[in-house]
N, C-alpha and C positions, 0 to 999 in steps of 0.2 A: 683054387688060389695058387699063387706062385710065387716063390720068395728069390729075389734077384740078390746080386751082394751089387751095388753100387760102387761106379766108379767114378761120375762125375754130374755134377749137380744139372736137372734139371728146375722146369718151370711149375710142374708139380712135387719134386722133392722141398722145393723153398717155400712153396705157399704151405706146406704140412708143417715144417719147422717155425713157420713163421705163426701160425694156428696153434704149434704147443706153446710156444711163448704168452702167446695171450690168454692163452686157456692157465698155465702157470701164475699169470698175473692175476687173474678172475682168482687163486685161493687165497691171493692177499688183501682181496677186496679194490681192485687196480679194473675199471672198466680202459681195455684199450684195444686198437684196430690190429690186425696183423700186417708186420711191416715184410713182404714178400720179400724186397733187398737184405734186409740185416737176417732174414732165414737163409738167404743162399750166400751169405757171408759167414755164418757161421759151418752149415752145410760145406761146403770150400775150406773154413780152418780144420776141422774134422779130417777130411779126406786128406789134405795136405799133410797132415798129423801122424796118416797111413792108422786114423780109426777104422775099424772093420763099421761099413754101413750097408744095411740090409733094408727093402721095400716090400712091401706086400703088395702084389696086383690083384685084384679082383675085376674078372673078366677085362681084361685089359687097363683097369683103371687104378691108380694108385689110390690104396687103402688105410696106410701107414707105414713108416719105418719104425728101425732100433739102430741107434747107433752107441758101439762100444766100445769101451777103454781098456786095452790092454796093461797093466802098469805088474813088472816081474811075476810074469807070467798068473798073474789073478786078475781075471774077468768080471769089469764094471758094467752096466749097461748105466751109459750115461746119459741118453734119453730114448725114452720108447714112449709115439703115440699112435693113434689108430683116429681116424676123420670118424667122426658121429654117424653119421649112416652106415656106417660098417662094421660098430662098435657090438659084441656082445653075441659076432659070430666068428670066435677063434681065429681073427687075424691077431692081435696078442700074444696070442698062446703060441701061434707058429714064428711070429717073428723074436717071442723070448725064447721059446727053445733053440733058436739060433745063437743066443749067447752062450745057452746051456753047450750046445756043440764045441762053441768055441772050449769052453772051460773043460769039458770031457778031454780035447786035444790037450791040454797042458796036465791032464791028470784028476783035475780036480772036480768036486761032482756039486759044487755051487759056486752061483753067479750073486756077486753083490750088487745092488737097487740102492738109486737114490732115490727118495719118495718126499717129497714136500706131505708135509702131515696134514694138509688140510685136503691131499689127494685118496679121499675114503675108498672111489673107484679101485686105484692102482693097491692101495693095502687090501681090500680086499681081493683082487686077482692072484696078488704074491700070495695072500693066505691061501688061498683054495689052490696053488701050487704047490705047497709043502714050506712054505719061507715064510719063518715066525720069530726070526731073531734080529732082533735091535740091536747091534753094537755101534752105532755111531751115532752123535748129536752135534748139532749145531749148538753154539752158545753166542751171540754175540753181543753187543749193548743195540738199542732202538737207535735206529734214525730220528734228527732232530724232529721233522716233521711226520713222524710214524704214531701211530695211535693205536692200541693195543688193546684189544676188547675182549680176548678171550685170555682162558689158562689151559696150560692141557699138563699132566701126569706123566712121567719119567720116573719108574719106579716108583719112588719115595719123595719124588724131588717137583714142585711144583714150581712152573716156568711159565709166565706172561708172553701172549702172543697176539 
């Protein structure tokens, strides 16, 4: 495996971006296609942005990326995926240690993860890494036409999802 830092968007960077999108959508119960364009439009704001973006090849073939957010000198991974066939053989682990890198460079010895909570996968990879601490929540009111079937536990605090 080999991990590249990206510089500018290909035709496999965009269809992986455009695949987390969808895969994103599928945990809010959203069946939808990957839109290859709006991946390598975001892919493109990213870079533009001067995010740090990292690929995994697998024998020559792209595996998945991480792409991260720098913001005063604390390191976000603001999204990391890996293509299903490649899933559950340490392309993950090598391309989040690349955020870990980063964050070693500033000093510091953890990277903050956004995780969509219906993303059981990614909470459990972060657990079996050492990252077990929640400090941050979304709150926001539903969308008009949003239907809300589950609840999930926040401490003490019970929240409609």
């Amino acid at each position: 495996m080999q991990i590249i830092n990206i510089q500018q968007v290909n035709e496999a960077l965009a269809e992986m971006a455009a695949l987390f999108r969808a895969e994103l959508r599928s945990y809010k119960g959203i069946v939808s296609k990957p839109n290859a364009e709006a991946g390598r439009v975001e892919m493109e704001e990213y870079l533009s942005a001067d995010f740090p973006v990292f690929a995994a090849l697998v024998d020559g073939k792209y595996a998945g990326y991480v792409v991260c957010r720098i913001d005063s000198e604390v390191v976000w991974v603001e999204s990391i995926f890996v293509k299903e066939e490649y899933r559950r053989h340490g392309v993950a682990a090598a391309l989040h240690s690349k955020a870990e890198e980063i964050a070693a460079s500033y000093g510091d010895d953890t990277v903050f993860n956004y995780v969509h909570p219906n993303n059981h996968r990614m909470i459990e990879f972060l657990r079996k890494h050492g990252y077990t601490v929640l400090n941050l929540i979304e709150i926001r009111k539903p969308y008009k036409s949003e239907k809300l079937t589950q609840t999930i536990m926040v401490g003490e605090h019970e929240f409609d999802y």
